[in-house]
C-alpha positions in Angstrom: 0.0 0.0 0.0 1.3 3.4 -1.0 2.2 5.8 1.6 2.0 9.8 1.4 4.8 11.8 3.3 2.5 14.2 5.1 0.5 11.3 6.4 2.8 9.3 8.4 2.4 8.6 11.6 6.0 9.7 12.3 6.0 12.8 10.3 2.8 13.8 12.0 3.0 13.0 15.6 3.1 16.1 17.7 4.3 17.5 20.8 2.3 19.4 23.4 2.9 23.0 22.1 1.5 21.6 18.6 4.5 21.2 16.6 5.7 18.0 14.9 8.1 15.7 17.0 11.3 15.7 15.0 11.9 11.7 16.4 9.3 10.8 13.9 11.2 12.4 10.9 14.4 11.8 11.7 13.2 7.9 11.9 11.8 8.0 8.7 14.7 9.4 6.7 17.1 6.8 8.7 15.2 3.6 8.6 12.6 3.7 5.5 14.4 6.0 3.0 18.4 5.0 4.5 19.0 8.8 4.5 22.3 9.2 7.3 21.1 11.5 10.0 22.4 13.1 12.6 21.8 15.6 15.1 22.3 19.1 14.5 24.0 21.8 17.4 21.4 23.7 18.8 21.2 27.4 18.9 22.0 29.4 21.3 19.6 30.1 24.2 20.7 33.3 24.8 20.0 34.6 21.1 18.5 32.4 17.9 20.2 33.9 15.6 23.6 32.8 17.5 24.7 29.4 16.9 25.5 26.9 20.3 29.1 26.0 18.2 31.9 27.8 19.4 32.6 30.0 16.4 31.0 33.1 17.6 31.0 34.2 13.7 28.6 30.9 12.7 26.9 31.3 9.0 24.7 28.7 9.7 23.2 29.0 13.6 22.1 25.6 14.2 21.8 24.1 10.9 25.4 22.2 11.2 26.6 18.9 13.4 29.1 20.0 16.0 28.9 16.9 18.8 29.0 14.1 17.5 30.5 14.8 14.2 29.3 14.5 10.9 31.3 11.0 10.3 28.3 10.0 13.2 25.4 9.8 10.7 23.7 7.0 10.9 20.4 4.5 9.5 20.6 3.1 13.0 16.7 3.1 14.3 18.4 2.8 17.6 20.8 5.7 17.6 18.4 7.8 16.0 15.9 6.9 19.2 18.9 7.5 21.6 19.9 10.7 20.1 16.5 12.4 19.7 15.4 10.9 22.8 18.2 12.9 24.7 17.7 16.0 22.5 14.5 16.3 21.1 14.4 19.8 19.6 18.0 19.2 17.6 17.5 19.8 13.9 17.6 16.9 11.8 20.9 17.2 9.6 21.7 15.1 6.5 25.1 13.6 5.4 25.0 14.5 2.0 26.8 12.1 -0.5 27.3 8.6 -0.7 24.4 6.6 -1.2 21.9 9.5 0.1 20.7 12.5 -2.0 23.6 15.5 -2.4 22.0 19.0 -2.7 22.3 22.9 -4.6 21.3 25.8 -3.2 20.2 29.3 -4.2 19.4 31.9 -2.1 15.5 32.1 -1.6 14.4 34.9 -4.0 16.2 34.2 -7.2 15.3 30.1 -6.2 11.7 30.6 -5.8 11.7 33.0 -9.7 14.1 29.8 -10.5 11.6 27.1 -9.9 9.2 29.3 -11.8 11.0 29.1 -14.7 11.9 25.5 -14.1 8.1 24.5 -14.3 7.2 26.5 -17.2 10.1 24.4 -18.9 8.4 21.5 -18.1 11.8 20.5 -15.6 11.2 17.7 -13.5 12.2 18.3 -9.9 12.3 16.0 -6.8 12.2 17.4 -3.2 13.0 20.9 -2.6 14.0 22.0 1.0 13.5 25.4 2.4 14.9 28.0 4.6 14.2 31.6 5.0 17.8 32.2 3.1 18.6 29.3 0.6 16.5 26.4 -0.8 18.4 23.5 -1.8 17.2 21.0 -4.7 18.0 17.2 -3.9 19.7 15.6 -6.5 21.4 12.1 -7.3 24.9 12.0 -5.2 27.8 13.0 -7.6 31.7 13.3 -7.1 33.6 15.6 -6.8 35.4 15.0 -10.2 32.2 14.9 -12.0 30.9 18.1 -10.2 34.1 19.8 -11.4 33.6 18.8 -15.0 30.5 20.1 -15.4 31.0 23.4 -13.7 34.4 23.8 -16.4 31.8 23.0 -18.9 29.5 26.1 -18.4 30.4 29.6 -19.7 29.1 30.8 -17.0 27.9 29.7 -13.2 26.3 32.0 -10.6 28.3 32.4 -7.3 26.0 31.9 -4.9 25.1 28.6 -6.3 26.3 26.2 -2.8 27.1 22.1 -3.8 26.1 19.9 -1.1 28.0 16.7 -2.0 30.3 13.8 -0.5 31.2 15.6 3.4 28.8 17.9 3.3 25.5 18.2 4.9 21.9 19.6 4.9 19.1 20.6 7.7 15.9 18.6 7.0 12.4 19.5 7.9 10.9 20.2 10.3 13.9 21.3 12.1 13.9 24.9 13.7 17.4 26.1 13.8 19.1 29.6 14.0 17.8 30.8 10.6 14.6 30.0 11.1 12.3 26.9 9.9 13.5 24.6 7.5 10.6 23.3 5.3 9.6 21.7 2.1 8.7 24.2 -0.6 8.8 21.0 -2.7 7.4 17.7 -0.4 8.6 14.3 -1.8 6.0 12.5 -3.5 3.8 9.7 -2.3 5.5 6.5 -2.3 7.3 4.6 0.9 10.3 3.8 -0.9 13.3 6.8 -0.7 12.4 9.6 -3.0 13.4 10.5 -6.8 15.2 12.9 -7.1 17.0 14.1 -10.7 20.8 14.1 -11.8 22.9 16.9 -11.2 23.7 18.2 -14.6 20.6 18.6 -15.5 19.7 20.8 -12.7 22.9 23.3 -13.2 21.6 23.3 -16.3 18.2 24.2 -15.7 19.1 26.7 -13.0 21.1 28.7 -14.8 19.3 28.5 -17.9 16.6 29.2 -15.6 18.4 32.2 -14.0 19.9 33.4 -17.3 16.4 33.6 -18.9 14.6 35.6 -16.1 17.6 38.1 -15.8 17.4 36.9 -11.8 20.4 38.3 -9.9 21.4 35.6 -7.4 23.3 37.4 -4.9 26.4 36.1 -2.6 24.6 34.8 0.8 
């Protein structure tokens, strides 16, 4: 029987105060989709915007693995239990790379007009995660030598284009961290198995092609 994301029981149990239990998430993308987890530092109590790492001069306030360390993510049901059990209200953090999904991002504004574009192209995407800053577009994990071919291959790449691939990392929904609520502005379709998502080439190409066609200026963030 076919499942749909936003009606699991795990994606939509709920805490007192009314918002989801990150547990049930967190389990979902470890044990049914084999997504490595782990959690993410939590901001600082004394000011949201802060991060609870020690670099007082954190770009990403929350949204990053500090204790354990990113080599920690796991599919373990157990350890997933264990470390949300113990910290509830950490974000959920993905190991990019491997055998999960790798990631590009764009900051929020030109992404959004990007998307736009991509749909009126007829562009198939997969899941689209959101923050108030940058959404990121899950794609097919790639290397590092075939990242670099394709980037020498374009005429022309917009900076603030981020590559999430082999060592790097993403916050999932519906974690809160520093920067506000990460969400889906694209939820993965209904299905139990992991989700699709699309190669990486032909996303560049579509986002800049995208990008080039609107006359979007994606600004350094």
């Amino acid at each position: 029987m076919r499942e749909i994301l936003g009606r699991r029981r795990g994606l939509l149990s709920q805490r007192s105060d009314g918002r989801p239990e990150l547990i049930g998430a967190a389990l979902t993308y470890a044990t049914q989709w084999q997504w490595p987890v782990l959690p993410g530092v939590a901001a600082d109590p004394q000011g949201r915007s802060r991060c609870g790492c020690p670099d007082p001069e954190c770009t990403v306030p929350g949204a990053h693995p500090f204790d354990p360390g990113l080599l920690a993510a796991t599919t373990d049901g157990r350890m997933v239990r264990w470390w949300w059990g113990n910290r509830p209200t950490a974000p959920i953090v993905l190991a990019t790379g491997g055998k999960a999904p790798c990631a590009v991002s764009l900051p929020a504004l030109p992404a959004a007009r990007a998307l736009d574009a991509l749909d009126g192209m007829g562009m198939r995407l997969g899941p689209v995660v959101a923050s108030p800053a940058r959404w990121a577009i899950l794609v097919k994990p790639y290397s590092m030598e075939q990242l670099g071919e394709l980037l020498y291959a374009k005429d022309f790449v917009p900076g603030s284009l981020r590559f999430h691939g082999e060592g790097g990392y993403l916050a999932l929904p519906p974690s809160e961290t520093g920067q506000g609520e990460i969400r889906w502005e694209r939820a993965p379709l209904p299905g139990s198995a992991s989700p699709w998502v699309p190669d990486v080439e032909a996303v560049v190409d579509a986002v800049v092609e995208a990008l080039t066609r609107t006359g979007v200026s994606a600004p350094e963030l």
